[in-house]
N, C-alpha and C positions, 0 to 999 in steps of 0.2 A: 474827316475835315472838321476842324475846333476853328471859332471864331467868335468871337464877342464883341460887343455894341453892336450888333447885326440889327436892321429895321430899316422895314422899309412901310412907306409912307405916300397914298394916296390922299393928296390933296387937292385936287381937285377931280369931278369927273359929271359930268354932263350930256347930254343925251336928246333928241329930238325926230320925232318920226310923226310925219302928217303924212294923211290917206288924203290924196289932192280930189280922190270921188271920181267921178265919169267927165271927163270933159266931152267923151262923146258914148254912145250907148254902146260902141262895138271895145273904150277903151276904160281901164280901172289904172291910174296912176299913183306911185305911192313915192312920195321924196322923201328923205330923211340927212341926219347929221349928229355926228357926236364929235365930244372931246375929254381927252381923260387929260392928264399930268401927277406925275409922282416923282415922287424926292426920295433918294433911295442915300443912305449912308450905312456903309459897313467896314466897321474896325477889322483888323489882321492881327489880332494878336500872336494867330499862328503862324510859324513863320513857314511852312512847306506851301500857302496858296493865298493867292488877295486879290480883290478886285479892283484897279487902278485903273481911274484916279477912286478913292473911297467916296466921294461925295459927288454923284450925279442924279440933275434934274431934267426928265424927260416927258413929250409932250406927244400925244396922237388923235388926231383928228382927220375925220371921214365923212366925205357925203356923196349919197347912193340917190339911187334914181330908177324904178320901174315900172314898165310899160306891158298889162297884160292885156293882149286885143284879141276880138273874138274874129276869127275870119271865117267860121260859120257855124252851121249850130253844133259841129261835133271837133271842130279845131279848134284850137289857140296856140296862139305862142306871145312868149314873155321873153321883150327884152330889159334889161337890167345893165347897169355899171355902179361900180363903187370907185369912188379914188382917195385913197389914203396916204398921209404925210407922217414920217415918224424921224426921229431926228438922225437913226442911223445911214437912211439912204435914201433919203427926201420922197417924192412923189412915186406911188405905185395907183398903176391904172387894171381895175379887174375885172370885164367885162365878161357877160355870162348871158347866154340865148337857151330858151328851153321850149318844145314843138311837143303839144302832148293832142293826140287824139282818140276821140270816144267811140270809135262805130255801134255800142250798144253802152245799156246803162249798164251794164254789168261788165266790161273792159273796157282798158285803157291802154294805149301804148304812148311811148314819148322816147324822145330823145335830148340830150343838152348838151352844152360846150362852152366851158370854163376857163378862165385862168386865175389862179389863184397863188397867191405867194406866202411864204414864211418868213417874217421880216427876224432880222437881227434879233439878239435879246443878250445883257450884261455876260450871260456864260458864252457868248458866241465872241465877243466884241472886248471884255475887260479882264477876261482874266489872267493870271502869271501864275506860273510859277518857278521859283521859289516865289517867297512875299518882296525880296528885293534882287536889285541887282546882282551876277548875272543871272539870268533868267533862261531856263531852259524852255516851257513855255510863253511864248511872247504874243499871248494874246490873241486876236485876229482883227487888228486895224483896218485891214480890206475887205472884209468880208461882206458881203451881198446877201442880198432877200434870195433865198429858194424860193424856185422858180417851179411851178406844176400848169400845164396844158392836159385837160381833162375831156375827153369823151365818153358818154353813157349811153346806151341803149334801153329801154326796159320793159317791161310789162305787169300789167297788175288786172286781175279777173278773178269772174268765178264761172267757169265755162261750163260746169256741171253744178247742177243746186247740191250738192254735197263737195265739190270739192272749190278753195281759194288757191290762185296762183299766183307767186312773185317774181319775179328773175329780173336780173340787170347786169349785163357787162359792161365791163368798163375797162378803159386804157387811157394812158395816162405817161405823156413825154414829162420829164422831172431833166432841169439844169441847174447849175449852181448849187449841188448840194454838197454839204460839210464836208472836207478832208483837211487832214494833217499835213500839212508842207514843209519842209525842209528848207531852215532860213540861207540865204547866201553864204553865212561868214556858216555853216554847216554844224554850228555848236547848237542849236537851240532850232525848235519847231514855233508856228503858228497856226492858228486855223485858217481854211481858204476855202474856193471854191470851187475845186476840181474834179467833181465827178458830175455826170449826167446819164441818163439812160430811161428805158420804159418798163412800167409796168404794170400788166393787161392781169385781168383776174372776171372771175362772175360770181353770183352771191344769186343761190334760188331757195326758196319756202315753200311749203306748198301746207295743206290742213285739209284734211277728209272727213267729213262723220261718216264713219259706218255702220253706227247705228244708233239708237237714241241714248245709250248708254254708253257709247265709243265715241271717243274722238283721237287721230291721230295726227301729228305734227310732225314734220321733219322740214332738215335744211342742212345746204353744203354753203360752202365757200371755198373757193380756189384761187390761187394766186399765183402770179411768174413775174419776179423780178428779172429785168436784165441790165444790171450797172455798170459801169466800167470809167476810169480814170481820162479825163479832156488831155488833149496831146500839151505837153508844155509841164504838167502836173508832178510835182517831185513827191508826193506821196510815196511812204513805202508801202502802197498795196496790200495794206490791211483795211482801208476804210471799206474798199469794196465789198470783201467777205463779210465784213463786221454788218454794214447795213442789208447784205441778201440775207445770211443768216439770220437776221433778230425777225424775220419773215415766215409765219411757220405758212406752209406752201397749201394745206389740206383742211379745214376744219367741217366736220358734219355732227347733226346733234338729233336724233329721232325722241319724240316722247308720244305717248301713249297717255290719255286723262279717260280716269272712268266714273260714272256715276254711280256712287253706290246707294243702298236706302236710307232712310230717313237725315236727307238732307250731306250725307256724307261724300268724299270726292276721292280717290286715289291715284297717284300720277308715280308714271318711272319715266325717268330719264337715261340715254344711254347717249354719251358725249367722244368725239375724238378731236384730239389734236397731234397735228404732225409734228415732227423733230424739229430742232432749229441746230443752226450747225456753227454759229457764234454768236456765245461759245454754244459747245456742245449741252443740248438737252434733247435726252431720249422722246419722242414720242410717247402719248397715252394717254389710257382710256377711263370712263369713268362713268357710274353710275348711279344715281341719286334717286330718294323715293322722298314721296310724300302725302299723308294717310290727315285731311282734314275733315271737319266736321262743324255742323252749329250747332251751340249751344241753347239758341235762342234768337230772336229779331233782331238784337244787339249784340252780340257775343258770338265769337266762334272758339277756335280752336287747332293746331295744328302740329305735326308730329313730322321734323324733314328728318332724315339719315343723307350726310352728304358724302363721297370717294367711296364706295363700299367697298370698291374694288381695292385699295389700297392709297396708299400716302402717293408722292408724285412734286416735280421740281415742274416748273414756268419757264425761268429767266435764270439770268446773272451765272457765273464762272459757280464749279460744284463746289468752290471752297469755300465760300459764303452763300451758295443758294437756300431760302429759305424752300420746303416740304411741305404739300396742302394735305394734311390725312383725314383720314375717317373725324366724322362729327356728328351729334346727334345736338338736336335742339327742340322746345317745346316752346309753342307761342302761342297765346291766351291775348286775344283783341275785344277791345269791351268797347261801345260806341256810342258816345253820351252827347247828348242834344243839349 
């Protein structure tokens, strides 16, 4: 994609957040408010894509409000809302409740419930292509904020003086999200708003010393998408795959840090990630070290090796994927007062 006189331009942006204090000992309020504005122009001298019209000036402004109350010495909970104006699809209201309680100083559990959205933005809402008429892409004139309805669960402790523990699931109703629709006169697509579905996942940490010279770390994550096209929706049934695939389903990451003598540290790292299936990339694994040391009060020193295990693709179709390989680096930190 070639384009020139491209520039975009914040001109105004402004900000305001007051801690309103206790209005009562069981309550902490905090109001706030901002507003940006930018002026965006970009030429098309290329003629396969444009953004029409090329000159738009856009404005967003928000103001939130929250309420954390003690309702006793080991509860609280915190209500909150935001409502935000932006000129693609006027007012969004995003209220968010969160219940966290302490039955020892050493755990926490809580829970919250959100709604939070994805507002428009010029690649949702202005683009074409070609650069002129007819247009095969025709933008997305209707297009709508994604829409996310968010539950959490969580916990956070250290249940043994040697070990920390994290965990949190979460699930999550998503509407109005991105697809490709098939215009009437059936020559040309747009963007829209045709898919919806859930998707639930957990994320746990946990950290052990096992002994004064050991430490070990690990963590997972899991996730399950379930997408699927709203009735009415003329997508051809690629959006769906496209967004579960770009989902890798598995990620877990153990490391091991050791204390060596005089002032020294050594860490390995052993990382996985699972496949993703649009497009297609293989799952893999990976293993990183790292041998540091001081120098002195001020200075250290450090020695990473990163992929030992070999090179390895992320993202994007294999015929442009870029490959992460093997690396070695030295880093020397000096720290002057």
């Amino acid at each position: 994609m070639a384009m020139s006189q491209g520039r975009m331009c914040c001109i105004a942006a402004t900000a305001l957040c007051a801690q309103a204090g206790h209005p009562s000992p069981a309550h902490t309020l905090v109001l706030g408010a901002s507003h940006r504005r930018s002026d965006d122009r970009v030429g098309h001298d290329a003629p396969q894509f444009a953004f029409l019209p090329e000159q738009l000036g856009q404005s967003w402004t928000s103001l939130y409000a929250q309420d954390e109350m003690a309702l006793s010495d080991a509860l609280r909970l915190t209500l909150g809302a935001r409502i935000e104006r932006h000129d693609y699809t006027g007012n969004e209201f995003l209220p968010n409740v969160r219940l966290a309680w302490k039955p020892s100083p050493a755990q926490l559990w809580w829970a919250s419930a959100a709604r939070t959205v994805r507002a428009p933005s010029r690649l949702d809402r202005d683009v074409y292509v070609p650069a002129t008429p007819p247009f095969l892409l025709n933008g997305g004139p209707g297009f709508r904020a994604e829409v996310a309805k968010v539950l959490e669960l969580g916990y956070r402790g250290q249940p043994l003086p040697a070990l920390t523990l994290s965990a949190t699931a979460f699930h999550g109703d998503y509407d109005r999200l991105r697809t490709t629709e098939l215009a009437p006169s059936r020559t040309a697509v747009f963007f829209g708003d045709g898919m919806q579905g859930r998707v639930g996942g957990l994320e746990a940490w946990g950290s052990l010393q096992t002994a004064t010279w050991l430490r070990l770390h690990g963590g997972v994550a899991l996730l399950r998408p379930r997408l699927a096209l709203k009735p009415g929706s003329a997508d051809n049934a690629s959006s769906v795959p496209a967004a579960e695939g770009a989902m890798p389903r598995r990620m877990w990451r153990l490391r091991a840090a050791v204390n060596l003598p005089r002032d020294a540290e050594f860490d390995v790292t052993l990382r996985h990630v699972s496949a993703l299936h649009a497009p297609d990339v293989p799952a893999y694994s990976a293993v990183d070290l790292r041998l540091g040391a001081r120098l002195g009060p001020d200075a250290d020193i450090a020695l990473t090796a990163i992929n030992l295990l070999g090179s390895h693709g992320e993202f994007t179709p294999v015929q442009t994927r870029s490959k992460f390989g093997r690396s070695l680096a030295l880093q020397v930190r000096l720290r002057l007062d």
